[in-house]
C-alpha positions in Angstrom: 5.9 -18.7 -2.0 7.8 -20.6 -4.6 6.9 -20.0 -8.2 8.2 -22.0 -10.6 8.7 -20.4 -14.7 9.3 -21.9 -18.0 11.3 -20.2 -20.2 11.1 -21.0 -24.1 10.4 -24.6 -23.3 13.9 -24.7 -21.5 14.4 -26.3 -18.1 12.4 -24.5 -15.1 13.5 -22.1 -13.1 12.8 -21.7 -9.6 12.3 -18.4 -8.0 11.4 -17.8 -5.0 9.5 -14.5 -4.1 8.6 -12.9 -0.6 6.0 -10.8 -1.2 4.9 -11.7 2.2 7.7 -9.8 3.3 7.4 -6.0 3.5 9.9 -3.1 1.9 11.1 -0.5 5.2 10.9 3.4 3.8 14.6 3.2 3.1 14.2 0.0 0.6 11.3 1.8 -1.1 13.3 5.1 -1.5 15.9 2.7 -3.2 13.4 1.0 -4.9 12.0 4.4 -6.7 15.3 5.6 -7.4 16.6 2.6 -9.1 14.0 3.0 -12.0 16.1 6.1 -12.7 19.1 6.7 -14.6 21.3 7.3 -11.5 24.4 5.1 -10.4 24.2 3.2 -6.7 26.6 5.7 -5.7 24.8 8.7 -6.9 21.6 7.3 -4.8 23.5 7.3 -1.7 24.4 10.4 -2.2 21.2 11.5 -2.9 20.0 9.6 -0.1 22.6 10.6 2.2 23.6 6.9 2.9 27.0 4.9 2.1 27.7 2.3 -1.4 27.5 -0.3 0.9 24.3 0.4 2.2 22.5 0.9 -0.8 24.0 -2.6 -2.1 22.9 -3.9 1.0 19.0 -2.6 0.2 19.3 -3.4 -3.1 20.6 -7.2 -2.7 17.1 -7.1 0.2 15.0 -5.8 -2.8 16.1 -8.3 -5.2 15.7 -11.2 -3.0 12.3 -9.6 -2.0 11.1 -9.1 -5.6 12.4 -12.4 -6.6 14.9 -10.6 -9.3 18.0 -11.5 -10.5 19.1 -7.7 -11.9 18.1 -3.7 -11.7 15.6 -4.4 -14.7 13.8 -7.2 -13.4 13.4 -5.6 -9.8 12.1 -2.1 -11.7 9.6 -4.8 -13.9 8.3 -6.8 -11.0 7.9 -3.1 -9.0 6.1 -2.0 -11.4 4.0 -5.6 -11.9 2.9 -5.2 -8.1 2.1 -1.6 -8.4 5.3 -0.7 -6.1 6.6 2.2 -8.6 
């Protein structure tokens, strides 16, 4: 699904969002962790998992929320009832 947003009467921005596409467990732990005050590198360890692997899952969860940082991926989570 492509959704297309104004912003202040500026040029449109597209954005495409794949809600279609579902979060694994691991993305979701992510997910719920990255509302939270801790570093990517403190979620690993928390998680058990490397850096690199939580960037991966977060760079999945951005494209998958259609966000462009940590705070709009938290908002839009939050939007769809995710967190």
């Amino acid at each position: 699904m492509v959704r297309v947003e104004r912003a202040g009467g500026g040029p449109a921005r597209r954005r495409v969002v794949a809600l279609g596409e579902p979060f694994s467990d691991r993305e979701l732990e992510v997910l719920r962790m990255l509302a939270g005050p801790l570093s990517q590198r403190e979620i690993g360890a928390e998680l058990f998992i490397s850096l690199n692997t939580v960037k991966t899952h977060t760079k999945t969860i951005y494209r998958k929320l259609g966000a462009a940082d940590r705070t709009d991926a938290v908002a839009r989570a939050r939007e769809l009832g995710l967190l």
